[in-house]
SEGUBA-840211 format. One line per 3 residues: number of its first residue (from 1); their letters; for each residue y negated, z negated, x negated of C-alpha. Coordinates in pm, whole numbers, plus 50000, padded with zeros to 5 digits. Layout:
REM residues N
NUM = A = Y Z X ~ ... $
END
This chain:
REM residues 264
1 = XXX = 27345 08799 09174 ~ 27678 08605 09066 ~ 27885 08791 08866 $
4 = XXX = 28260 08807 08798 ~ 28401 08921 08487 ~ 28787 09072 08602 $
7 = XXX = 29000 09122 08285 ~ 29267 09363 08351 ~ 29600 09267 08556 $
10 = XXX = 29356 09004 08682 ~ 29288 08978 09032 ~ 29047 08795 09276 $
13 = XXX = 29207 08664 09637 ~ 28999 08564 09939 ~ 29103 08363 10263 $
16 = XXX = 28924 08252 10551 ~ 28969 08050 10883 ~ 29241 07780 10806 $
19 = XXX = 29134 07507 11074 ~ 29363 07273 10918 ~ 29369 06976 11154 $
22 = XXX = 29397 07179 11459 ~ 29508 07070 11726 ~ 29666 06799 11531 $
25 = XXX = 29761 06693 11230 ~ 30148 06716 11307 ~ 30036 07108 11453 $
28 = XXX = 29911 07150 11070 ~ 30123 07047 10864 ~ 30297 07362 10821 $
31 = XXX = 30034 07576 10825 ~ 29923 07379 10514 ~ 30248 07408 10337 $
34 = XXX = 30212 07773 10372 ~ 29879 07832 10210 ~ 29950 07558 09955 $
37 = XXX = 30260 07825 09863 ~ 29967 08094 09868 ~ 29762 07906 09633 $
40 = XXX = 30110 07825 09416 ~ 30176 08213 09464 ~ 29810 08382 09356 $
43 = XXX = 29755 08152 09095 ~ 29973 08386 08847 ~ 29682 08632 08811 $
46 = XXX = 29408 08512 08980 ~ 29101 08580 08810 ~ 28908 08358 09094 $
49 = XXX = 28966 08236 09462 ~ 28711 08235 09745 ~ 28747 08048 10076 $
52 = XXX = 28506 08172 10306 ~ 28505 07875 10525 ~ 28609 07697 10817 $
55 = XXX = 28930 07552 10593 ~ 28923 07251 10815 ~ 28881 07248 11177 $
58 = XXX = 28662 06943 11127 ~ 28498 06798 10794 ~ 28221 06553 10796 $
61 = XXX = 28123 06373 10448 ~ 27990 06024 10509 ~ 27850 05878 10161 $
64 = XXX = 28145 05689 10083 ~ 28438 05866 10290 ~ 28533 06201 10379 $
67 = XXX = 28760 06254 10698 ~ 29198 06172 10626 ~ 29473 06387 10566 $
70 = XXX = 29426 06730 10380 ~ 29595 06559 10085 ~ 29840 06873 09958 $
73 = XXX = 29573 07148 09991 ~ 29294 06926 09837 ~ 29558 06842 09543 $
76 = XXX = 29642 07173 09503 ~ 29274 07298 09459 ~ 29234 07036 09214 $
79 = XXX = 29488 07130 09020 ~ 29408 07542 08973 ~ 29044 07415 08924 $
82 = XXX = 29218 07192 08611 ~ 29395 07506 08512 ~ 29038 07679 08483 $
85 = XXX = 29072 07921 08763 ~ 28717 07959 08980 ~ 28717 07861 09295 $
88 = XXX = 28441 07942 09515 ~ 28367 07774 09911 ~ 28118 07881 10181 $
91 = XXX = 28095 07632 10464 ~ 28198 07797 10803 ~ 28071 07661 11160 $
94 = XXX = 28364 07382 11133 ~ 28217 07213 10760 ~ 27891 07284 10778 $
97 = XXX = 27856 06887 10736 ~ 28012 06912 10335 ~ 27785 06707 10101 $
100 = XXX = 27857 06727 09709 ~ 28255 06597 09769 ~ 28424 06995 09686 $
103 = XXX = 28158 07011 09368 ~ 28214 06656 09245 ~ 28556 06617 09310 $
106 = XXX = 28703 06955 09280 ~ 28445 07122 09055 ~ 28413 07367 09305 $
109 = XXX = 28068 07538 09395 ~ 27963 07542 09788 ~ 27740 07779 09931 $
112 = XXX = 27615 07738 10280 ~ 27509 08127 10336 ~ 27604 08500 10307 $
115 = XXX = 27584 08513 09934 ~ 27591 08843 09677 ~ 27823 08871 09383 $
118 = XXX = 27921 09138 09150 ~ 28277 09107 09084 ~ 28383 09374 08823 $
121 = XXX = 28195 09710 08884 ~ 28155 09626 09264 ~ 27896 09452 09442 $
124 = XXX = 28004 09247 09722 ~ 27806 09065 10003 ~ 27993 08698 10088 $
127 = XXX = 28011 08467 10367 ~ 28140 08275 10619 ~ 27968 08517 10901 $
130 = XXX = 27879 08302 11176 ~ 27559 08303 11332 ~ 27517 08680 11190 $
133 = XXX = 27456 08885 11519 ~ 27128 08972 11716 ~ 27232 08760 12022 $
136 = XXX = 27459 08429 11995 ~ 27109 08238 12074 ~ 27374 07953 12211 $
139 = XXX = 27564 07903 11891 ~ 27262 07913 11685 ~ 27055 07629 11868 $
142 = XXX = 27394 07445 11859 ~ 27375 07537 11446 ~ 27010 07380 11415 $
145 = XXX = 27079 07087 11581 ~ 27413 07020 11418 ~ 27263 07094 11060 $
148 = XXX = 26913 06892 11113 ~ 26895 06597 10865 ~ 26796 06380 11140 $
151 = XXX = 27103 06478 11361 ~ 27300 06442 11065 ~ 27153 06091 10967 $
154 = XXX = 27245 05970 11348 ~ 27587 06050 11297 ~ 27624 05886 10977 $
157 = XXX = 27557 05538 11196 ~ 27831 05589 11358 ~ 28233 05429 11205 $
160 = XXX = 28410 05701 11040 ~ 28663 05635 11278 ~ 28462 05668 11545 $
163 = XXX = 28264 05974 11428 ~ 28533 06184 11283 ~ 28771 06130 11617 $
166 = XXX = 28482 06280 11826 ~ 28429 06552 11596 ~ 28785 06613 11604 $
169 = XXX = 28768 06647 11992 ~ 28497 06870 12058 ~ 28601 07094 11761 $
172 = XXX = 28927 07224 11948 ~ 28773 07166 12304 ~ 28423 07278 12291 $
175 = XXX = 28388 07696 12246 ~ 28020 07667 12116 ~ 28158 07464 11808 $
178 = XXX = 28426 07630 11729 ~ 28306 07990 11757 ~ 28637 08146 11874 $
181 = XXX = 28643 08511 11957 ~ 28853 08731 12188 ~ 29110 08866 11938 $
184 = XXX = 29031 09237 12025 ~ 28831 09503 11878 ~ 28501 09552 12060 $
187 = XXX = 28386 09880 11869 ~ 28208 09957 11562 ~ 27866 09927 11758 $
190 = XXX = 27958 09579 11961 ~ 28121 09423 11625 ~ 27787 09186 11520 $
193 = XXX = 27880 09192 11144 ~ 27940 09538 11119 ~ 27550 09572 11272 $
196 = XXX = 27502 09299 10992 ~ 27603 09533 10718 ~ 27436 09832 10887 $
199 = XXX = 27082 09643 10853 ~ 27164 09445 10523 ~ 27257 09816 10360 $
202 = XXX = 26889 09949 10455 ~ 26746 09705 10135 ~ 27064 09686 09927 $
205 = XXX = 27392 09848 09853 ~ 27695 09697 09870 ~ 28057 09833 09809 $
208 = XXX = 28248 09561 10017 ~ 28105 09297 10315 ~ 28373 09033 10296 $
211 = XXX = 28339 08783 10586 ~ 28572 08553 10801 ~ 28460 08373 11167 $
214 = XXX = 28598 08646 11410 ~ 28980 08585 11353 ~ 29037 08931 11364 $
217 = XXX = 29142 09110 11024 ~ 28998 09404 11047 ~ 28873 09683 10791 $
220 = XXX = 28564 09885 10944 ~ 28371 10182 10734 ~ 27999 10102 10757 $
223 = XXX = 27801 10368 10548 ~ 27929 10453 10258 ~ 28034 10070 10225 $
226 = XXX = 28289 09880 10412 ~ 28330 09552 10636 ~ 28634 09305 10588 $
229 = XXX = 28701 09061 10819 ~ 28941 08826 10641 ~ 29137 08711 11005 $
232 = XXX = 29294 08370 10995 ~ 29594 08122 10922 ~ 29680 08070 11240 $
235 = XXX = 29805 08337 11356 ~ 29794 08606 11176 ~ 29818 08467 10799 $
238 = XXX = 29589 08752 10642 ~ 29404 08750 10316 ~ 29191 08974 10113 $
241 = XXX = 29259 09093 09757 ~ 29055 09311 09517 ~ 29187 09459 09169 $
244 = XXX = 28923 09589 09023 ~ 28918 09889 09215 ~ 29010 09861 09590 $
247 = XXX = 29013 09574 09799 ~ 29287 09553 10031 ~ 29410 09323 10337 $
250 = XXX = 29772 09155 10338 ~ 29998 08968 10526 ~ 30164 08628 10355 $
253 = XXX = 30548 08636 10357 ~ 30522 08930 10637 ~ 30541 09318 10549 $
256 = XXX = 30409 09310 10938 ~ 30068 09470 10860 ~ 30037 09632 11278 $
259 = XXX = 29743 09341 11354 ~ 29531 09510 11093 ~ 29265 09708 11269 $
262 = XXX = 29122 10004 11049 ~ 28844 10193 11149 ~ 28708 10461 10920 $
END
């Protein structure tokens, strides 16, 4: 298990579900400039960041060339990394394509599945969350194939420009590879991560699941543990910080906190 040391008046900040990109680069733009004033904002005591994936709606590494544009929030990473803050990045179902350019680049670790840490006295379970539930058999054929080294080797023969434009197009336009999700509560018993952390917590305690995909921020009592779904920045602008003792959700630049669900 990963641990995290968190000195006190230290805290650690998680975000999910960017899809910087989307549906265009001029779209974007501003929703970078806000989480680049995030990143500018936590940095004061953060004692590590996590990005649970999906940052870009579309990210495919070639050997030589990674996709264009990005350039603020990939400067701005670099930079907290340089100031010795931890950052930590699970792919989502929009990078699963990432190669070594975050670790090599950025010095910043990549995990590709739900992964457990200990972050001060807590134990937390971490991930992107797709591909989680009982059912979803679509999405996760669609997974195999897009992850299989073959597949993967295919694409590579194709021009980045003509490789990344199509992966641009059928990442807004095509529902199986972009995993979005009616933004409504189903229930504790339809939600497929909170029947996740049901069956994970029968061979392991954890205090806090902290996952992003559904694009709902949400906060859902499973056990004597509880499931956080970060939302996104798109719409909603949510993130999760934890001090040491409680982990909370929050709204960027918004005391608007009525999207949160809670359910004890």
């Amino acid at each position: 298990m990963h641990k995290i040391i968190l000195p006190q008046d230290k805290k650690v900040y998680f975000s999910s579900d960017n899809h910087l990109g989307a549906p265009d680069a001029k779209t974007s733009l501003p929703r970078e400039k806000k989480f680049v004033r995030w990143l500018d904002e936590v940095q004061h005591d953060a004692a590590a960041i996590f990005l649970l994936g999906d940052l870009f709606d579309f990210w495919f590494e070639y050997k030589k060339v990674v996709p264009k544009g990005f350039v603020r929030v990939l400067g701005k990473l670099a930079e907290l990394r340089d100031k010795g803050i931890p950052i930590y990045f699970f792919v989502g179902n929009h990078d699963l394509w990432m190669r070594d350019y975050f670790e090599t680049e950025l010095n910043i670790p990549v995990f590709y599945d739900s992964t457990p840490f200990q972050i001060g006295e807590k134990k937390f379970l971490i991930g992107h969350g797709d591909g989680k539930g009982p059912n979803d058999k679509g999405y996760k054929r669609m997974k195999k194939v897009f992850t299989n080294p073959i597949s993967k080797w295919f694409f590579r023969w194709l021009h980045p420009d003509i490789g990344v434009s199509l992966g641009q197009y059928f990442s807004v336009k095509n529902k199986l590879i972009s995993g979005e999700e009616d933004h409504r509560f189903l229930g504790k018993e339809e939600e497929w991560l909170v029947q996740y952390a049901k069956r994970k917590l029968e061979s392991a305690h954890y205090d806090y699941f902290v996952f992003g995909h559904r694009h709902l921020p949400m906060k859902v009592g499973v056990k004597n543990s509880y499931y956080f779904n970060l939302g996104d920045w798109i719409g909603y602008y949510t993130y999760g910080v934890f001090d040491g003792n409680n982990f909370q959700l929050k709204v960027f630049e918004s005391d608007d906190y009525s999207a949160i669900i809670e359910h004890p």
